[in-house]
N, C-alpha and C positions, 0 to 999 in steps of 0.2 A: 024447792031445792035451792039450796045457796049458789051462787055461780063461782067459778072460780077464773081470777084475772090471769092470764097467761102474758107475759112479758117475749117480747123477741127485740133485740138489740141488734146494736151494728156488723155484729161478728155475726150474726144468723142474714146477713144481707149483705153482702159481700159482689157477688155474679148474677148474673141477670138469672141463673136455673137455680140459685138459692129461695126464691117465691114458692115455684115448688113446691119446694123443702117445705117450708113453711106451712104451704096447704097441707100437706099431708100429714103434719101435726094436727093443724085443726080437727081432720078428718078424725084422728086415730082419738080425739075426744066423745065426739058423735052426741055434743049435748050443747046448750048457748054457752057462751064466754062472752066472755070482758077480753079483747088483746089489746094490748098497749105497743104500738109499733117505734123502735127508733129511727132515725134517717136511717141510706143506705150507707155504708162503709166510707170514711173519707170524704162527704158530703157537709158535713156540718166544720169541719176543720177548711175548706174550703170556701165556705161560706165566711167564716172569719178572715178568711185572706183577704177573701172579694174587698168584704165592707170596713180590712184596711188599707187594702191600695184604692180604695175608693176615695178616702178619709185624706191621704195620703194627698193624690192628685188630683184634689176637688178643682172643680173646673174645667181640666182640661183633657182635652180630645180623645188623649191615648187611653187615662182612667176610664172615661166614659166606656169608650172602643171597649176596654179589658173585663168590664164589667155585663157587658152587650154579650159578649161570649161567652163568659160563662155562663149567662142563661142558657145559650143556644146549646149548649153543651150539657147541658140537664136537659133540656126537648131532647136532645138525641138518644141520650141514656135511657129517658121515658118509652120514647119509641119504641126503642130498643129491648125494652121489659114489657110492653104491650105485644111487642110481635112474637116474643117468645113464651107467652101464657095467656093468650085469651085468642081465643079461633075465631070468631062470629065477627065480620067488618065491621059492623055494623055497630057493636057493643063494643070495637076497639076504637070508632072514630070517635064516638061518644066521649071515652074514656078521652081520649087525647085531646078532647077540646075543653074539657074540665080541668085537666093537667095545664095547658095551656091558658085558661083564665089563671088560675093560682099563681104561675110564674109570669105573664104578663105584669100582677099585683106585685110579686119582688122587685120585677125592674122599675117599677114607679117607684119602691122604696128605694134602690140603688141611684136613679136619677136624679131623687129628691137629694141626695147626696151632696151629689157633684154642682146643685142646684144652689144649698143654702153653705156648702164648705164646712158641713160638720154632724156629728152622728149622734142626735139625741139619744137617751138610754133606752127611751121605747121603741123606738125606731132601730136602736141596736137588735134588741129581745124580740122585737116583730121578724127582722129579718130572718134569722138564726131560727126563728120556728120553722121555716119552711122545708126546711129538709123534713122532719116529720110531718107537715101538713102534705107534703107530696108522696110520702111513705103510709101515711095511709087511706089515700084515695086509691093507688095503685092496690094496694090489698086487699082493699072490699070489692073494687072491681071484679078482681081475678079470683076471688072466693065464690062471689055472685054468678063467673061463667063455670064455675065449676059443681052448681045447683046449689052452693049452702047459703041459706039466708042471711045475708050480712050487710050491717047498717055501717057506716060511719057516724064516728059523734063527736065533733067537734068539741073542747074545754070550753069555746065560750057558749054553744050550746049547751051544755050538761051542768052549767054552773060551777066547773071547777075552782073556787076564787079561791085567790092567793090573797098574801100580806100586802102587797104592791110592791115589793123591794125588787127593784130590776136588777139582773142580773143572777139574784139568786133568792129568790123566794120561797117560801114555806108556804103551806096547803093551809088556809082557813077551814079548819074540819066544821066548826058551830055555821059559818056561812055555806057550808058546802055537803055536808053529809045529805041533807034531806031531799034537792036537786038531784045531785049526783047519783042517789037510789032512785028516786022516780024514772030519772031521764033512761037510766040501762036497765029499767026492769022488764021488757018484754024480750020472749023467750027467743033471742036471735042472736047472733055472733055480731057483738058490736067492736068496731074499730077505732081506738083513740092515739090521735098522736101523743107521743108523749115528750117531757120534757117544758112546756108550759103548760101554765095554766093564764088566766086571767084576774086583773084586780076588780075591785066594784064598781071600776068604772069603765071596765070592759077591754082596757088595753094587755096587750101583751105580757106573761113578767116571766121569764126563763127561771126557772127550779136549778139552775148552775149548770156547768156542762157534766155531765154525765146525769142526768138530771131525770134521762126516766126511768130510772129503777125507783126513784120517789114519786114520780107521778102514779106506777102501778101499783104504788104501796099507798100511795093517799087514795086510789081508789077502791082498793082493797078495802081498806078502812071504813071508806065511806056506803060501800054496801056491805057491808059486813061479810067479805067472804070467806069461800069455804079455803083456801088456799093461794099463797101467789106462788105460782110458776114461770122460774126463771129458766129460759134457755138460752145455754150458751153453748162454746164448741169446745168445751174442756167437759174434765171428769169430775166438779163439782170443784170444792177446796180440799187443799192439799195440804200435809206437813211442811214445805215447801214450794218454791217456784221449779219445776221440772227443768228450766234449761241452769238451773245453779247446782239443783242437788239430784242426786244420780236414784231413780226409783222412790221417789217420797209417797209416804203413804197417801189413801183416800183418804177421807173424814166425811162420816157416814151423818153425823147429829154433831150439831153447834145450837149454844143459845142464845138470845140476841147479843146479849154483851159480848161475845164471845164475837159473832159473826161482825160487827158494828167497829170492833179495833184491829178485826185482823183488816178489815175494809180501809180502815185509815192509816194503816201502817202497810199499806202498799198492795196487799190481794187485791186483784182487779176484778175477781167474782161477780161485789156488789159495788154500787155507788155507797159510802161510809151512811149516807143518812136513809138507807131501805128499812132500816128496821124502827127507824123512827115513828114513823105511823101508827107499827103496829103492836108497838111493845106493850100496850096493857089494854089488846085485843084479842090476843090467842088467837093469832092466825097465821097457821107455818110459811114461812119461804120453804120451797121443793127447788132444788137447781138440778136440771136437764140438760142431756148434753145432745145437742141435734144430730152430730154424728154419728151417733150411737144407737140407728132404729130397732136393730135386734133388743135395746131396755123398753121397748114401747114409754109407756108414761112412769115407769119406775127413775124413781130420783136418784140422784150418789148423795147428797149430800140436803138433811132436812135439816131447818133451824126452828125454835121452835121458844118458849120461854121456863122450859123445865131446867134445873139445875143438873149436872152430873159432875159431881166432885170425884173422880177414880184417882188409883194409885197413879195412873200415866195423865198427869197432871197435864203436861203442857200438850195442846192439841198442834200447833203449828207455831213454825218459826217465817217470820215474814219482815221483806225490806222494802224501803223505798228512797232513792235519791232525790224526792222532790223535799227538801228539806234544807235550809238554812238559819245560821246562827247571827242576830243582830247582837251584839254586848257593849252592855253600856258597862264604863268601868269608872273609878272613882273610891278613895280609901276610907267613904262611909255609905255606899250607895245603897246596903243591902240591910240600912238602919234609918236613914233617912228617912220623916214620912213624907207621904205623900207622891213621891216619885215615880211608884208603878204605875199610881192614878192617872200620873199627867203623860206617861209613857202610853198607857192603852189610849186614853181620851186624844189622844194625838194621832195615832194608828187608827183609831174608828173614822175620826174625821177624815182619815185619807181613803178608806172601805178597805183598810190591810186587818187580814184576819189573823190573829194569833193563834199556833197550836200549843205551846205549853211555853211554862216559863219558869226557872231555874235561877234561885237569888245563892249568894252568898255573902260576904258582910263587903267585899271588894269586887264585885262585879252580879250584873242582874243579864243575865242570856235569857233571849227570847226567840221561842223557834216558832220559824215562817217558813210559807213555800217558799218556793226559790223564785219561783218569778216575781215577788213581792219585795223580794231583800232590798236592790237600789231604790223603789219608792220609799221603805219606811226607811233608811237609813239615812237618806236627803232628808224625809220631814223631819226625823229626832236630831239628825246634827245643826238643823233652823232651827231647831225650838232651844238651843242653849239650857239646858237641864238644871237647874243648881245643884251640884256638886257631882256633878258628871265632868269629868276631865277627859273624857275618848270616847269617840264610839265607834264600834270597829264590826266588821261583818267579814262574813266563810262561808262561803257555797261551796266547798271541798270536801261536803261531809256525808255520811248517809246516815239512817235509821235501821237499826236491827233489832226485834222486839220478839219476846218469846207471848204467846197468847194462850191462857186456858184460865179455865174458872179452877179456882184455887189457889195461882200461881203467890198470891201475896198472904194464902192463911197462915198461921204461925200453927204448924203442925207437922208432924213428920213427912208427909210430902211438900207441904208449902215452902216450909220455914226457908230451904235451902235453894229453890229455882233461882233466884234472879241470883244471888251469890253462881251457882254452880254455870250460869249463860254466862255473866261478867269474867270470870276465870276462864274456863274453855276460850275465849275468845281472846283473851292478853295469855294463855299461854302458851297461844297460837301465832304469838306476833301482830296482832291486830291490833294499831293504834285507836285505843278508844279515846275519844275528846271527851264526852259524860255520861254517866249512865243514871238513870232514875226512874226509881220503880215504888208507887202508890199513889198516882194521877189516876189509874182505874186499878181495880179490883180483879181485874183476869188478865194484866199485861204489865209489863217492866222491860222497861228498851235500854240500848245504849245510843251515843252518836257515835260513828266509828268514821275513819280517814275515807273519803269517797274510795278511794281505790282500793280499800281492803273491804269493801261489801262483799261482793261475792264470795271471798275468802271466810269470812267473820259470819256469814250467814251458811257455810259448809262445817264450821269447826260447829258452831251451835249447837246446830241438824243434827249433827254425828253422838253430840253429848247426849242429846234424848232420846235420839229414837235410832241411834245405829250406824254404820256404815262409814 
């Protein structure tokens, strides 16, 4: 029988009687799984703080001091989750002095810190795993007291190797797949942290932040399962974000492409790269909603690789503010050669990723996150461009994108979407700064004035599906 990996994330781990929760999903399977656990809620964004106020005040006392505590404050939380799920003293002192080696090992990374006044990348990626490597010790544990056979499996146990790219790394599937089957094939509820894997030379390399919806999809992959299941504390995806638009519908079946852009243009469901793994595996995501025991194991929302072109073309409207506009400008820039080349090769080398990019014969816009804008806009205003006369940047902007397979076919449902969003939306008053639609195949966005997101993303909503 095929296993199937079940995913729990940070919203399913929130309160110490969220474990639980948890168990009782397991329970309610009653056969071996793969779980992929993420840290607890607020735990890995934390840990980022630590290791830059550490960075921050290398050397001195107070950093040290600041860094000291916040372990001590992960012991207590631990505690805290041992005493409220696991009865037996005996199997909780255990537990607690295992938790207590693995964070003893952080603070040696945090120390080493303040030691040498600076934070290698591995050493970055090392630390930053720990919130998972303590999320799933705590899990097996409390599975274990509650009779169901369950292992932990460490990545660099199981062979999960990565590219080596710290910070954000991609699954070596040819290094990985045959390991990774061997290691989770006996019939017992195994536990992987998720979020890294390892290179081949056994260090640390973080999958990015939000990072293990892809590690439970490159494991999926790599045993060929029967399903990944994702649980979150929502109703699957929606035509909408619930606190912008009033009643948006479920969305029952997505296809990857489908699920993969509404991910990158702001749905929080999945990490943007979960379907990556799986796209030419046939092997569904199922998304679960943990608060919702009376569904037992029934999904709201499957994805899957079947096409479904209907009349109700667009499945969802989706935003997101993490977007900015870098524009280089110049009254031949968009003819010039050569100048995109020296624009990305200039962006790579500073590790600024690009999301799309946008020429015209007097200006080339180039959209980035937003936390990226002031680095790439330092590097490309140093590198003097030939025949760049300004480079200019806008973080005041959002992304509003309609998402369905069809949305760009030249047909009588296609033909008119991205026309019928760009309207709706200007003739709502919604400053649109661009719109461009044929970058994928099932989505067409605009940028709109940060402050008329919400607005721009209601007029949309209302053009397709009502209200």
């Amino acid at each position: 029988m095929k296993k199937i990996v079940v995913k729990f994330g940070g919203s399913n781990l929130k309160e110490v009687q969220d474990v639980d929760r948890v168990v009782n999903v397991v329970q309610r399977y009653n056969r071996p799984l793969v779980l992929v656990v993420s840290a607890f809620f607020g735990i890995t964004n934390a840990l980022v703080a630590c290791v830059q106020a550490a960075k921050e005040g290398a050397g001195t006392k107070a950093a040290l001091a600041e860094s000291q505590n916040y372990t001590l404050t992960l012991r207590q939380l631990n505690r805290q989750i041992l005493e409220a799920n696991i009865a037996d003293p005996v199997q909780r002192a255990r537990t607690e002095q295992a938790l207590a080696n693995r964070l003893d090992q952080l603070d040696r990374y945090l120390t080493g810190i303040h030691c040498i006044g600076d934070v290698p990348t591995f050493v970055n990626d090392a630390i930053l795993s720990y919130g998972e490597r303590l999320s799933s010790l705590l899990l097996t544990e409390v599975l274990q007291s509650r009779g169901i056979a369950a292992r932990e499996a460490l990545p660099e146990d199981i062979g999960l190797i990565s590219d080596g790219v710290f910070g954000n790394a991609a699954c070596d599937f040819e290094a990985s797949a045959a390991g990774v089957s061997q290691a989770l094939a006996d019939d017992v509820v195994f536990v992987v942290p998720g979020f890294y894997g390892v290179d081949k030379a056994g260090k640390t390399t973080l999958f990015g932040r939000g990072g293990s919806d892809y590690s439970a999809a490159s494991i999926a992959a790599c045993i060929g399962a029967e399903s990944l299941d994702v649980w979150k504390d929502v109703d699957g995806f929606l035509s909408a974000d619930p606190s912008a638009v009033t009643a948006p519908r479920s969305i029952t079946q997505l296809n990857y492409l489908e699920a993969a852009e509404l991910s990158y243009f702001g749905a929080k469901i999945l990490h943007p790269r979960t379907v990556e793994p799986l796209f030419d595996r046939d092997i569904p995501i199922r998304i679960l909603n943990i608060t919702r025991p009376e569904r037992g194991l029934q999904p709201y929302t499957i994805i899957d690789n079947q096409r479904r072109v209907t009349r109700d073309v667009v499945k969802s409207v989706t935003s997101t503010e993490d977007i900015a506009i870098l524009k280089l400008h110049g009254p031949g820039v968009g003819f010039k050669a050569g100048i995109l080349a020296q624009v990305t090769n200039t962006l790579d080398k500073n590790g600024i990723n690009i999301k799309s990019v946008l020429t015209a014969q007097t200006a080339i816009n180039i959209l980035l996150s937003r936390d990226h804008l002031d680095a790439a806009y330092a590097a490309l205003a140093e590198h003097h461009l030939a025949g760049v006369v300004e480079v200019s940047r806008n973080d005041a902007v959002a992304i509003v994108a309609v998402v369905g397979d069809g949305v760009l076919e030249a047909s009588d449902v296609g033909s008119a979407i991205a026309s019928r969003a760009l309207s709706s939306a200007l003739a709502g008053g919604v400053r649109v700064c661009l719109a461009a639609a044929g970058a994928s195949e099932v989505a067409a966005y605009m940028l709109v004035h940060q402050d008329d997101r919400k607005l721009a993303l209601q007029l949309v909503h209302a053009e397709f599906f009502g209200g």
